[in-house]
C-alpha positions, 0 to 999 in steps of 0.5 A, spaced: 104 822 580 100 829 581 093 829 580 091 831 572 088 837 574 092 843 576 088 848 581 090 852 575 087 849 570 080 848 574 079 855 575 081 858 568 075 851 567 070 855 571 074 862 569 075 864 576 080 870 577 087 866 578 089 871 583 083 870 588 085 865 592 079 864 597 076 859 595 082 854 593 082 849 598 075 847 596 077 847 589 083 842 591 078 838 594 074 838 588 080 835 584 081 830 588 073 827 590 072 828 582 078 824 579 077 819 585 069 818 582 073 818 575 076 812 577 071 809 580 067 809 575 071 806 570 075 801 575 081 804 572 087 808 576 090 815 574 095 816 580 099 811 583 105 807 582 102 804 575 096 807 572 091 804 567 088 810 564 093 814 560 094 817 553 087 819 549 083 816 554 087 820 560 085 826 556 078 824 556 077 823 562 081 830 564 076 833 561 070 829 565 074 831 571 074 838 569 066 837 567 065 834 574 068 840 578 064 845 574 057 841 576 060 840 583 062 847 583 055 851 581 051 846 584 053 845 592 047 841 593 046 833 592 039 834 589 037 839 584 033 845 585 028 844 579 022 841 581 021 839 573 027 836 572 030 828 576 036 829 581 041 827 576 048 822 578 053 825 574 052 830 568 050 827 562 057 829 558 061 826 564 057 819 563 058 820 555 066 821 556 067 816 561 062 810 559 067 808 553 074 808 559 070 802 564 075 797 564 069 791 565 074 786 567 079 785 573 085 788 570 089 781 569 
């Protein structure tokens, strides 16, 4: 299965000319790293022979793949520039969209 998010679909997410191709290899990475992560976090699979996180959960965490994007994309440094603010793990929507995926057990 190909990712969830199309190099398309994430450049229009950031409204990003689709015509200016510079930066693409960096965005593909960005799509793999934050649909991986997604993954990870909810002990689910999106691509592979059987993928555990399909239909309306699926949707749910494409749009948390594209919001991972958008903050790795704007914010290239792992720790926030705002002296008043905590460095953040993932942005608060991103948790709020994939906490209700997690799969707590084994899959069995």
């Amino acid at each position: 299965m190909a990712e969830p998010v199309t190099l398309a679909e994430a450049k229009a997410h950031l409204r990003l000319d689709a015509g200016v191709t510079d930066e693409d290899p960096g965005l593909t990475a960005l799509i793999v790293a934050a649909r991986r992560a997604v993954e990870i976090r909810t002990r689910r699979t999106i691509v592979g022979e059987t993928p555990t996180l399909t239909g309306d959960d699926l949707a749910m965490a494409r749009h948390a793949i594209l919001l991972l994007i958008g903050a790795w994309y704007a914010n290239r440094e792992g720790a926030t520039t705002e002296a008043r603010s905590a460095p953040a793990e993932v942005p608060l929507s991103v948790s709020w969209l994939l906490d209700p995926l997690v799969r707590w057990d084994d899959g069995a």
